[in-house]
PAKOLVEX-303983 format. One record per residue (C-alpha): residue in three letters; x, y, z. Coordinates in steps of 0.001 Angstrom, whole numbers, padded with zeros to 6 digits. Example, Ala and Ser with C-alpha at 12.3 -4.5 7.8 and 13.67 -1.06 7.14 Angstrom:
REM residues 2
("ALA" (012300 -004500 007800)) ("SER" (013670 -001060 007140)) 
REM end
This chain:
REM residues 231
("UNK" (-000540 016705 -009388)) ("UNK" (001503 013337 -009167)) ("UNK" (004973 013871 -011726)) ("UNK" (007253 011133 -012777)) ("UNK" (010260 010938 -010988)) ("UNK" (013619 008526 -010644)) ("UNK" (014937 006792 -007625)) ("UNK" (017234 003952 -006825)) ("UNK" (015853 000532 -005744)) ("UNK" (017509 -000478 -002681)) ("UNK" (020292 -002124 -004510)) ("UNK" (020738 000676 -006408)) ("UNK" (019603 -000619 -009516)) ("UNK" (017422 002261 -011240)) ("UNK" (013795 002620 -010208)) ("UNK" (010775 004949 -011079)) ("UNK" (007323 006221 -010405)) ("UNK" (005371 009101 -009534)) ("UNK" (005098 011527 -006590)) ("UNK" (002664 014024 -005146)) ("UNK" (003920 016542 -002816)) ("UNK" (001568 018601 -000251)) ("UNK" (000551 022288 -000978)) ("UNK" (001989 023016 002841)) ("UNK" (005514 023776 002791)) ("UNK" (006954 022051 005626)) ("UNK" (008488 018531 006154)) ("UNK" (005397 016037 006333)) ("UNK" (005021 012358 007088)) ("UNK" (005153 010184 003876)) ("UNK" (002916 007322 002232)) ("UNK" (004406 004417 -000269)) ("UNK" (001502 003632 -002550)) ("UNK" (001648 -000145 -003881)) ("UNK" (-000728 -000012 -007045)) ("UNK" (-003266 -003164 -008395)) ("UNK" (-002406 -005411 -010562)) ("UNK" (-003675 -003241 -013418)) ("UNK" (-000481 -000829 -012706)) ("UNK" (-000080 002632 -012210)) ("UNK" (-003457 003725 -013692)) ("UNK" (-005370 007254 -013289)) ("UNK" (-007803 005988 -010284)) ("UNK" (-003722 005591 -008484)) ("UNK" (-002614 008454 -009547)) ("UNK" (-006252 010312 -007939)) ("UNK" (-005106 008488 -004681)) ("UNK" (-002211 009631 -005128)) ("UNK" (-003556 013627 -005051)) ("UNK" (-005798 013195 -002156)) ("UNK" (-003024 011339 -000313)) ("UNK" (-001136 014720 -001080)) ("UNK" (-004076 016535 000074)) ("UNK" (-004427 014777 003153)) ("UNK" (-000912 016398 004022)) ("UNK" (000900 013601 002972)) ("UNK" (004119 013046 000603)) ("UNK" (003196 010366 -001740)) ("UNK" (005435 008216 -003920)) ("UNK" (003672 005349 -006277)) ("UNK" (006812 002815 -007774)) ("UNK" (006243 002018 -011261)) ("UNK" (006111 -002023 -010670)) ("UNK" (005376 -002754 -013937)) ("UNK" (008223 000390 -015469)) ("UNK" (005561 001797 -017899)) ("UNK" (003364 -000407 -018233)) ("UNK" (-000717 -000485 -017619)) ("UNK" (-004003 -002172 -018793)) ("UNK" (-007529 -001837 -018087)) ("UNK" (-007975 -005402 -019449)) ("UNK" (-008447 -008179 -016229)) ("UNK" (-006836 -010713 -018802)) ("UNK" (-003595 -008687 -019365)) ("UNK" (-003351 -007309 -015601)) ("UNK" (-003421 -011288 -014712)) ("UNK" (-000179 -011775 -017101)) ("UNK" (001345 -008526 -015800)) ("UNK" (001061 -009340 -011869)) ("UNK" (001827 -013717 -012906)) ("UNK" (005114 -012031 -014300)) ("UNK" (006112 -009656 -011875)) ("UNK" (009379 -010780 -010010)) ("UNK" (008750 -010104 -006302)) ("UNK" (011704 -010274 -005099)) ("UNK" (012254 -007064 -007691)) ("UNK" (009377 -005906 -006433)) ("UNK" (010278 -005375 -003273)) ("UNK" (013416 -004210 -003684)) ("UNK" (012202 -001100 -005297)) ("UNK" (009667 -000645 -002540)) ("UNK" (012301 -000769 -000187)) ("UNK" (014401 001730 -002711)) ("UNK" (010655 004193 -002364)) ("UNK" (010792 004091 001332)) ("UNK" (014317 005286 001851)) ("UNK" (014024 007343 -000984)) ("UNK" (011294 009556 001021)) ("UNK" (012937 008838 004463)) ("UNK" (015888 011001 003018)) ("UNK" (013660 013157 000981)) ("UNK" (013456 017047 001957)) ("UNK" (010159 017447 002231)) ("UNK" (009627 014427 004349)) ("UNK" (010157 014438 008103)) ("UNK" (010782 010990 008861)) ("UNK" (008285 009070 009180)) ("UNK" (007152 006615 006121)) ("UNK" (004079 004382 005636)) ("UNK" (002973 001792 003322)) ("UNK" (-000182 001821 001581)) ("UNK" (-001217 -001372 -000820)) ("UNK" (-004161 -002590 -002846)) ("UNK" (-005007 -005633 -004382)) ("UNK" (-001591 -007323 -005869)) ("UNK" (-000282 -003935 -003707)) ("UNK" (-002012 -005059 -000883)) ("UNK" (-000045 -008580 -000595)) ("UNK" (003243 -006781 -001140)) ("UNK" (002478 -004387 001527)) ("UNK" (002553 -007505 003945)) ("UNK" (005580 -008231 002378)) ("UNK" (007143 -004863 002782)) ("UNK" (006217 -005226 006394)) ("UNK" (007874 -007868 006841)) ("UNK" (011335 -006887 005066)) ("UNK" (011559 -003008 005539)) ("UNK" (012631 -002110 008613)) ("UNK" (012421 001510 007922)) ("UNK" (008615 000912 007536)) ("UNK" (006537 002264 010076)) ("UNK" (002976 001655 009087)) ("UNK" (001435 -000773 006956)) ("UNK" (-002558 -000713 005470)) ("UNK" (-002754 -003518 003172)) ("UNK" (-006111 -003504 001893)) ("UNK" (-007896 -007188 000554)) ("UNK" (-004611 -009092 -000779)) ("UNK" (-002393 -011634 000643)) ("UNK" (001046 -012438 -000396)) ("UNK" (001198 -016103 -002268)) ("UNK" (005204 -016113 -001963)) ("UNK" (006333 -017288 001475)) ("UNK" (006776 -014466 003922)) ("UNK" (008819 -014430 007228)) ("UNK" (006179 -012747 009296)) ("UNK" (008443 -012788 012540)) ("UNK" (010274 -009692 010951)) ("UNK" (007152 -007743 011133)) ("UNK" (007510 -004813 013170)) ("UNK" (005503 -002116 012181)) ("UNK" (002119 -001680 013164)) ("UNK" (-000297 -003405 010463)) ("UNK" (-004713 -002043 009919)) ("UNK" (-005610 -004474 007476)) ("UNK" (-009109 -004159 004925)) ("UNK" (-010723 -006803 003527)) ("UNK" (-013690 -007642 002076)) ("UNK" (-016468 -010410 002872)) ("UNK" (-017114 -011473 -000203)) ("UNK" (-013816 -011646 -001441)) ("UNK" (-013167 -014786 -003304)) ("UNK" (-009531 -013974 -003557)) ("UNK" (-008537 -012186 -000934)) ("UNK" (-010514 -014422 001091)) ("UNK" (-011089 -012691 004938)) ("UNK" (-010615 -015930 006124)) ("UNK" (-007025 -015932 005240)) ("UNK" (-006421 -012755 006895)) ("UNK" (-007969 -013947 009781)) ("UNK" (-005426 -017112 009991)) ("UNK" (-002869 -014172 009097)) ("UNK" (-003950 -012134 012000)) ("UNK" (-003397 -015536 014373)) ("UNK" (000065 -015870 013262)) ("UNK" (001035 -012410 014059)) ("UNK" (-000479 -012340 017298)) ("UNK" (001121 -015439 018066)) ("UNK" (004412 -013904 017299)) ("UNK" (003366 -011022 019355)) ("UNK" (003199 -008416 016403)) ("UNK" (000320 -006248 015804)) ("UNK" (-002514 -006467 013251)) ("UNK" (-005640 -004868 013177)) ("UNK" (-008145 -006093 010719)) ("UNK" (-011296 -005096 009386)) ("UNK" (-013552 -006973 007350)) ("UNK" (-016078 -005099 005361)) ("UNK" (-020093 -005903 003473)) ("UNK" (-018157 -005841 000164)) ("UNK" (-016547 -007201 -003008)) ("UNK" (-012808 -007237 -003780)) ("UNK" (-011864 -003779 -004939)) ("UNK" (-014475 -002014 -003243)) ("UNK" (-012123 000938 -002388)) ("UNK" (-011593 001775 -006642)) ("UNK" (-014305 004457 -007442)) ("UNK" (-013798 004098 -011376)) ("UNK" (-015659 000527 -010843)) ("UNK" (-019225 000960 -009638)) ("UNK" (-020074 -002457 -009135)) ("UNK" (-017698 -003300 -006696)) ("UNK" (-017215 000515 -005454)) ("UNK" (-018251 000421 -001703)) ("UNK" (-018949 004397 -000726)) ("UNK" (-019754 003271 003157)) ("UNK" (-016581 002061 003196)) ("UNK" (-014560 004413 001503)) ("UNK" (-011221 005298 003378)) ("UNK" (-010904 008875 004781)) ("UNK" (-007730 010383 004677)) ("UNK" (-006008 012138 007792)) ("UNK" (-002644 013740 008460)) ("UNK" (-001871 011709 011347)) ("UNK" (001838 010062 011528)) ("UNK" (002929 006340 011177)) ("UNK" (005694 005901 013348)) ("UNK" (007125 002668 015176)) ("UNK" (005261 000953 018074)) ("UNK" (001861 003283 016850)) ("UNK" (-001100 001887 015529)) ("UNK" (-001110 002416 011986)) ("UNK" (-002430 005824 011881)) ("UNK" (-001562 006651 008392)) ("UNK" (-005236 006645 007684)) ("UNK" (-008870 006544 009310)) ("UNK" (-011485 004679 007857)) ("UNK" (-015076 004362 008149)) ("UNK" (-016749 000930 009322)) ("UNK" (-019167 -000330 006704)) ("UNK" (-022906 -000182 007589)) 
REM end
C-alpha cells in the first residue's frame, strides 16, 4: 500500500508523492513512476503496488501537488499548465531521493506513461543518476538535448496512436542511434493508453507489461521490466 510521503526537488524546493515499499526486507532496486496526464489517480497508485510486488521500491511525484481528474477536458488543462522545467526538477529530486533511500540499493529506474511517458525521455536526458528509462507511448513537445542520454532506453508505443504517433519514436530512435545511445522500441496492435486496465476500450491484455525484479543499472538494457510482444 502506496503512502504519501515528502521529499525535496532537486533544488530543494519541497516536493511530494507516494511510495510503495517491498514486503522483502532488504535493500532493492528502485522505480520512479511518471503518472498520465490525469495525475496521480488509483489505476497509478495499483501500479504502484505491483511495482512493489515485483520487488521493487516505488516512488510516484505528485506533478500536479494534489491534484487529479477523470475528466479528458480538465487532464488537457492540467498537463497544458504543467511547468516542465518544474517537472523535472522534482523527478530529478524522486531519483536521488531513492538513490539515498535505506531501503534502496542503488540502482534507480524511470518508468513513464502518457504525459509521464514524454518526461521520462526527458528525465533521460537530464538525470544522470538515471539508469533505466521505459517511456511508454509519449514524446516530449519541449526541446530535449538527446546527446545527454545515457541510460539505457525500452520504449512502448502504440500503432494506432494518433498522439504518440510510432512514427515519431521511430525518427526518435534514429537520432539516438545516430548519437550512439541506446533505444529499444516496441510498437504494439493498440490504441494510446492500452497499458491502463480501468479503460477497456483501449486496455490491451496481450500487451500488458509483466513485472520482474531485475536491476536497471548503467550500460544495461533497460531491464527494469519484461514485457510481452502483442499478438
Amino acid at each position: 500500500m502506496a503512502q504519501k510521503i515528502s521529499f525535496p526537488a532537486i533544488d530543494g524546493a519541497p516536493a511530494s508523492g507516494e511510495l510503495a515499499l517491498p514486503e522483502q526486507e532488504d535493500r532493492a532496486p528502485a522505480v520512479v513512476l511518471i503518472h498520465e496526464w490525469w495525475g496521480i489517480s488509483d489505476h497509478l497508485r495499483s501500479l504502484l503496488d505491483r511495482l512493489a510486488g515485483a520487488g521493487f521500491v516505488a516512488l510516484a511525484p505528485d506533478l500536479y501537488h494534489g491534484k487529479s481528474t477523470r475528466d479528458p477536458a480538465e487532464a488537457s488543462q492540467l498537463m497544458n499548465a504543467l511547468d516542465w522545467e518544474r517537472a523535472l526538477l522534482e523527478i530529478s529530486g524522486a531519483v536521488y531521493f531513492l538513490v539515498d533511500h535505506p531501503r534502496v540499493n542503488g540502482h534507480v529506474g524511470a518508468v513513464g506513461f502518457c504525459m509521464g511517458g514524454a518526461l521520462c525521455f526527458s528525465a533521460a536526458a537530464t538525470i544522470p543518476r538515471l539508469g533505466a528509462a521505459v517511456p511508454f507511448y509519449g514524446i516530449p513537445s519541449k526541446a530535449t538535448d538527446y546527446s545527454k542520454v545515457k541510460a539505457p532506453i525500452l520504449a512502448h508505443f502504440a500503432a494506432r496512436d494518433t498522439w504518440a504517433k510510432p512514427a515519431l519514436a521511430e525518427a526518435l530512435q534514429r537520432e539516438l542511434a545516430a548519437g550512439g545511445q541506446p533505444m529499444e522500441l516496441h510498437v504494439y496492435d493498440a490504441d494510446h493508453a492500452f497499458m491502463n486496465d480501468t479503460r477497456p476500450e483501449v486496455h490491451h491484455p496481450p500487451a500488458e507489461v509483466l513485472l520482474r525484479g531485475r536491476r536497471p543499472g548503467r550500460g544495461r538494457r533497460p531491464d527494469v521490466c519484461t514485457f510481452r510482444r502483442a499478438r
